[in-house]
PyMOL CGO cylinders between C-alpha atoms (Angstrom):
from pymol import cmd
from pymol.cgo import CYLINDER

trace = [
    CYLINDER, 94.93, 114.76, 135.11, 95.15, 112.12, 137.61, 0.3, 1, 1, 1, 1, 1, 1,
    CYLINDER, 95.15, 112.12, 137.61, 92.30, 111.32, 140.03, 0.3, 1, 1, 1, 1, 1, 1,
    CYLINDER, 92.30, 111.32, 140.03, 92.95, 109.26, 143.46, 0.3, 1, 1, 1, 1, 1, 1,
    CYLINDER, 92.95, 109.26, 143.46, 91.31, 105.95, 143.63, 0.3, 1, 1, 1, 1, 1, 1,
    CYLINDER, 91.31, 105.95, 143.63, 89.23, 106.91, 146.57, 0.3, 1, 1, 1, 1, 1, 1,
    CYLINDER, 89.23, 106.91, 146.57, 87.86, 109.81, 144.64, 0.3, 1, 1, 1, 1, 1, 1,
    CYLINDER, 87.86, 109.81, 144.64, 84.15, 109.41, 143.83, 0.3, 1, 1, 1, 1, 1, 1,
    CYLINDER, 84.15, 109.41, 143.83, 85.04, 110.30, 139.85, 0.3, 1, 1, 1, 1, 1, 1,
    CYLINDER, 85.04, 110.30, 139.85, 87.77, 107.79, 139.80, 0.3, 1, 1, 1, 1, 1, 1,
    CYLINDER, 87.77, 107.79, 139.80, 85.81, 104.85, 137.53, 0.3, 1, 1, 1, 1, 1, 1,
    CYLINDER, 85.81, 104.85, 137.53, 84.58, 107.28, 134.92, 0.3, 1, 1, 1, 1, 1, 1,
    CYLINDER, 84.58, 107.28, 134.92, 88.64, 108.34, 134.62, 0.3, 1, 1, 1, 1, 1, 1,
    CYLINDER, 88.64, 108.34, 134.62, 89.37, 105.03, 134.17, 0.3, 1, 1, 1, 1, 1, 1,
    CYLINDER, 89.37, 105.03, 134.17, 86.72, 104.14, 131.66, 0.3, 1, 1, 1, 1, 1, 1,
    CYLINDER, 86.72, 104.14, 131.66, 87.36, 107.45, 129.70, 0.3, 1, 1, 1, 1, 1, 1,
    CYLINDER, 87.36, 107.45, 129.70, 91.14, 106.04, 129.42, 0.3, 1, 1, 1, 1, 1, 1,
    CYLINDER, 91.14, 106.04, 129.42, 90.23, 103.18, 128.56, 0.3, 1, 1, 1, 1, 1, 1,
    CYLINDER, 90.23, 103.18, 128.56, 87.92, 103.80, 125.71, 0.3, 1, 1, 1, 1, 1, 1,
    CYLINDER, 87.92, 103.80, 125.71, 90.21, 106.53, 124.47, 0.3, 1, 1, 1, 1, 1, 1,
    CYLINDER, 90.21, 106.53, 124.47, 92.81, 103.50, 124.51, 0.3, 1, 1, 1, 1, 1, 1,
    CYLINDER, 92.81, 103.50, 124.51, 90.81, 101.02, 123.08, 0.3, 1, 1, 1, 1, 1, 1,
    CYLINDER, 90.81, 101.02, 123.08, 89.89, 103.52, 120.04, 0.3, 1, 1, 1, 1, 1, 1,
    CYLINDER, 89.89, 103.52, 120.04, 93.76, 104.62, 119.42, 0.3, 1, 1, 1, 1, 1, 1,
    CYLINDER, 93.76, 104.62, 119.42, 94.66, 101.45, 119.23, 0.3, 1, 1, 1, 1, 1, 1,
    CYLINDER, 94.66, 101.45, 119.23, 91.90, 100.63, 115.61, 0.3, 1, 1, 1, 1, 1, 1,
    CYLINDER, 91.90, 100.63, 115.61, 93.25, 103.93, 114.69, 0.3, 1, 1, 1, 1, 1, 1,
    CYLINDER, 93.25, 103.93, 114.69, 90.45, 106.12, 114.78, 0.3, 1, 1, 1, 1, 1, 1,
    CYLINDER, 90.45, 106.12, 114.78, 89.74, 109.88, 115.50, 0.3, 1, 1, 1, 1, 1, 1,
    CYLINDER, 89.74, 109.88, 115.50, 87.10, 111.11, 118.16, 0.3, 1, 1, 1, 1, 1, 1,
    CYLINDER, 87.10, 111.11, 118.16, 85.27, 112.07, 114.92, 0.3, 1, 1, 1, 1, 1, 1,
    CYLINDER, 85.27, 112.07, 114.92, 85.74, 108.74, 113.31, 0.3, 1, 1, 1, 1, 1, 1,
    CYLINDER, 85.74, 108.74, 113.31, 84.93, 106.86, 116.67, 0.3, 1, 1, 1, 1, 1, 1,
    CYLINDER, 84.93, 106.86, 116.67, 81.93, 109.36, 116.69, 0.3, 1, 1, 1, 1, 1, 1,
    CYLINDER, 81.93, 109.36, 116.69, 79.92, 108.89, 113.48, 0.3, 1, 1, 1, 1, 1, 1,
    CYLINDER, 79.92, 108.89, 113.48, 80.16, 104.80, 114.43, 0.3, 1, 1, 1, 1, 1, 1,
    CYLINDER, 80.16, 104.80, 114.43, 78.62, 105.88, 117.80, 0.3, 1, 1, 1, 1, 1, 1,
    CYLINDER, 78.62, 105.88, 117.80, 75.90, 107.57, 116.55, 0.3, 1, 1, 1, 1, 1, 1,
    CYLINDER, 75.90, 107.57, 116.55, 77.22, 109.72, 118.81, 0.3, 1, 1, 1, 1, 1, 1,
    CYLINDER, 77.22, 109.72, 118.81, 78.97, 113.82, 119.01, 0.3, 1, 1, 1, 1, 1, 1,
    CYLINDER, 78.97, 113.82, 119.01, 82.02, 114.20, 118.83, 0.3, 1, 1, 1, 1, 1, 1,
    CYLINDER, 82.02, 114.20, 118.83, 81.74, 116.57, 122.00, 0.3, 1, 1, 1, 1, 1, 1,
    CYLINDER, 81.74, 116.57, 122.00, 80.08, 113.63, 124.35, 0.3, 1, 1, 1, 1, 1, 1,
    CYLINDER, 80.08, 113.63, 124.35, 83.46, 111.29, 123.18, 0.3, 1, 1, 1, 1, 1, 1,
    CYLINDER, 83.46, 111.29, 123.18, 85.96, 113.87, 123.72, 0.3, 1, 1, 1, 1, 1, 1,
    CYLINDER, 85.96, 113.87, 123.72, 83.82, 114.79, 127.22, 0.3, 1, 1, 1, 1, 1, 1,
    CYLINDER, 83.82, 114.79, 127.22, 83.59, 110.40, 127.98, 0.3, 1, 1, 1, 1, 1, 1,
    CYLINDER, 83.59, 110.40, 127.98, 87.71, 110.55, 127.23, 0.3, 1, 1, 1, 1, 1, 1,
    CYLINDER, 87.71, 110.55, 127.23, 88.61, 113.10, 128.90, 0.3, 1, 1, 1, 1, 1, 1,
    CYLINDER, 88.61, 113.10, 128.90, 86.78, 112.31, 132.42, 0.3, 1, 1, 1, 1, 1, 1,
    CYLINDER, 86.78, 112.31, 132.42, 84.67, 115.19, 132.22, 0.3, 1, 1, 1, 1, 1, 1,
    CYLINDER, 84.67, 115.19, 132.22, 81.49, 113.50, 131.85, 0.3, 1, 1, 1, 1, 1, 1,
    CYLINDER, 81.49, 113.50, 131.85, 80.59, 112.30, 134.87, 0.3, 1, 1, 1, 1, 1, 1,
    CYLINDER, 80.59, 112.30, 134.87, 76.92, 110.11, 134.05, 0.3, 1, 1, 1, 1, 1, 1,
    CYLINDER, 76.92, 110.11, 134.05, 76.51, 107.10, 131.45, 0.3, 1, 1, 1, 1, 1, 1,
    CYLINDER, 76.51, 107.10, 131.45, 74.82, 104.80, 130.81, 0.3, 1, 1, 1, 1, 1, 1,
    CYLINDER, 74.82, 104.80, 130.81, 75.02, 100.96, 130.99, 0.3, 1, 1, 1, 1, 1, 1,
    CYLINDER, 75.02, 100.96, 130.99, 73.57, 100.50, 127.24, 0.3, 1, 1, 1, 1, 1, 1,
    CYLINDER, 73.57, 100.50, 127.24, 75.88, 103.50, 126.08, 0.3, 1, 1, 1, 1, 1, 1,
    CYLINDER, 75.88, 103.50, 126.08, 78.95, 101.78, 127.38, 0.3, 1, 1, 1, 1, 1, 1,
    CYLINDER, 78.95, 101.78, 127.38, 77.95, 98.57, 126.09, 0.3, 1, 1, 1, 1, 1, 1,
    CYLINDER, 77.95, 98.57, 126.09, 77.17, 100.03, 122.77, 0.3, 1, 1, 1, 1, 1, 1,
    CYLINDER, 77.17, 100.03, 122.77, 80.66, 101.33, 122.81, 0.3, 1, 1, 1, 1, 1, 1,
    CYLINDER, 80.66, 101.33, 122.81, 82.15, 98.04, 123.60, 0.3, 1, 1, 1, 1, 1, 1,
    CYLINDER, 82.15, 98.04, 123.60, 80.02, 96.45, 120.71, 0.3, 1, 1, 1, 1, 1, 1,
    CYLINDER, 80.02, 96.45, 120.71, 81.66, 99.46, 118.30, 0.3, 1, 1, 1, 1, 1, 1,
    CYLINDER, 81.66, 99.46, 118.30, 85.09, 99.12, 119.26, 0.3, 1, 1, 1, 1, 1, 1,
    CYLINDER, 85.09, 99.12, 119.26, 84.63, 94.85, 119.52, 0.3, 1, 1, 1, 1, 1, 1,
    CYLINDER, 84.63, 94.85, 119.52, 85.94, 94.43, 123.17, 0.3, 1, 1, 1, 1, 1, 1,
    CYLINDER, 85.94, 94.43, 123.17, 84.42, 93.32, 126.04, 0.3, 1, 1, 1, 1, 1, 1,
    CYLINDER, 84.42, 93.32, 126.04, 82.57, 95.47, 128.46, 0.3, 1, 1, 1, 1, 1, 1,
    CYLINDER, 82.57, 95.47, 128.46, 84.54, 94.75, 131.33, 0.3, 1, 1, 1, 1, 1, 1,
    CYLINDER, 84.54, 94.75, 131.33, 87.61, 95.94, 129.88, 0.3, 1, 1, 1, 1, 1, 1,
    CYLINDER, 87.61, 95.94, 129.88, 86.28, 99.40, 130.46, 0.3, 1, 1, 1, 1, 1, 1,
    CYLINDER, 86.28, 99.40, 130.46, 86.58, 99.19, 133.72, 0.3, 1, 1, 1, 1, 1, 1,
    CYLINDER, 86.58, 99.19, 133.72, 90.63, 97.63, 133.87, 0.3, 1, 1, 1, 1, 1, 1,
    CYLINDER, 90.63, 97.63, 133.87, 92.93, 99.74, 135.57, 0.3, 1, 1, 1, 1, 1, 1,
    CYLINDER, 92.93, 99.74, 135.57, 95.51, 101.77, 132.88, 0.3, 1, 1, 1, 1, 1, 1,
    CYLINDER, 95.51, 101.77, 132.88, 99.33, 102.33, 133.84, 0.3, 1, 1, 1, 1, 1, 1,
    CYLINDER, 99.33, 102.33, 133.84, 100.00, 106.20, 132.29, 0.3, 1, 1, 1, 1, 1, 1,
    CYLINDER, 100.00, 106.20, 132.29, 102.63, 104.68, 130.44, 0.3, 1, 1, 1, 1, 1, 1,
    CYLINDER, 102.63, 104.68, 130.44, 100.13, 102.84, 128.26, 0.3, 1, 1, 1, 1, 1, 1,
    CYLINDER, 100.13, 102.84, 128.26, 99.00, 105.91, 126.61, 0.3, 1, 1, 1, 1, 1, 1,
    CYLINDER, 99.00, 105.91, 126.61, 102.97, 106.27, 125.54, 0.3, 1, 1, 1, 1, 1, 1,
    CYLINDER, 102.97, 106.27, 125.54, 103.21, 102.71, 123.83, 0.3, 1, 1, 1, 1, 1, 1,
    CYLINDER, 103.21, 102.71, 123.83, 99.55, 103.30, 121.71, 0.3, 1, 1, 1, 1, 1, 1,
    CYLINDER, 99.55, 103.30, 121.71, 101.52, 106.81, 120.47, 0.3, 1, 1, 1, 1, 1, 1,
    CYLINDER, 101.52, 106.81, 120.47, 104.64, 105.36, 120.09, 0.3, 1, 1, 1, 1, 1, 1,
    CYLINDER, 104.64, 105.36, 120.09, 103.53, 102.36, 118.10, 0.3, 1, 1, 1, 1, 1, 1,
    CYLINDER, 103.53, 102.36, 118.10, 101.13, 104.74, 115.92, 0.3, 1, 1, 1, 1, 1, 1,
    CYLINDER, 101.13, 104.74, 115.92, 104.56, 106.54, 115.23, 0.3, 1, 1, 1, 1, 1, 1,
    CYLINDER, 104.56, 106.54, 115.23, 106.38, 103.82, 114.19, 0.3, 1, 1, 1, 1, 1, 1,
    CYLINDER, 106.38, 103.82, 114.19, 103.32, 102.70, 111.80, 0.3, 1, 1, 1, 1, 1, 1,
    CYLINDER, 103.32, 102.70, 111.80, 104.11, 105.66, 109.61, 0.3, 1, 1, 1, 1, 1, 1,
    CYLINDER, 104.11, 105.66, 109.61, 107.77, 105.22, 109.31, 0.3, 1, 1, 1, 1, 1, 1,
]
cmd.load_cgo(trace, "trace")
């Protein structure tokens, strides 16, 4: 699903990418990323996807904490094409 960058939803696309990013790339399910949260594994999947459309300062920074980034990098702009390069290096891990 892409979203146009004057579209009112457009940031919580991009953070929702970018988490989902962040938490491919230590290797972890929604589940996993979940149960660190102290979170459900509905809200992530909701977050990743775009779909949720309210949160929280202190959630988001509490995510940045778990995953060991910095909060602004939540807010960086994805190229599609990263999303290909996380599963194509998780591929390669297992060969």
């Amino acid at each position: 699903m892409k979203i146009a960058k004057d579209d009112n939803n457009f940031v919580y696309y991009w953070v929702g990418k970018n988490i989902r990013k962040q938490r491919k790339l230590k290797g972890w399910t929604q589940r996993e990323f979940a149960d660190k949260c102290n979170f459900s594994e509905h809200f992530i999947g909701d977050l990743e996807s775009g779909t949720f459309k309210t949160c929280s300062l202190n959630t988001l920074y509490h995510i940045s904490k778990v995953l060991d980034v910095p909060l602004k990098m939540f807010f960086e702009e994805l190229e599609e094409n990263d999303f290909k390069k996380v599963k194509d290096n998780k591929d390669n891990k297992g060969k």
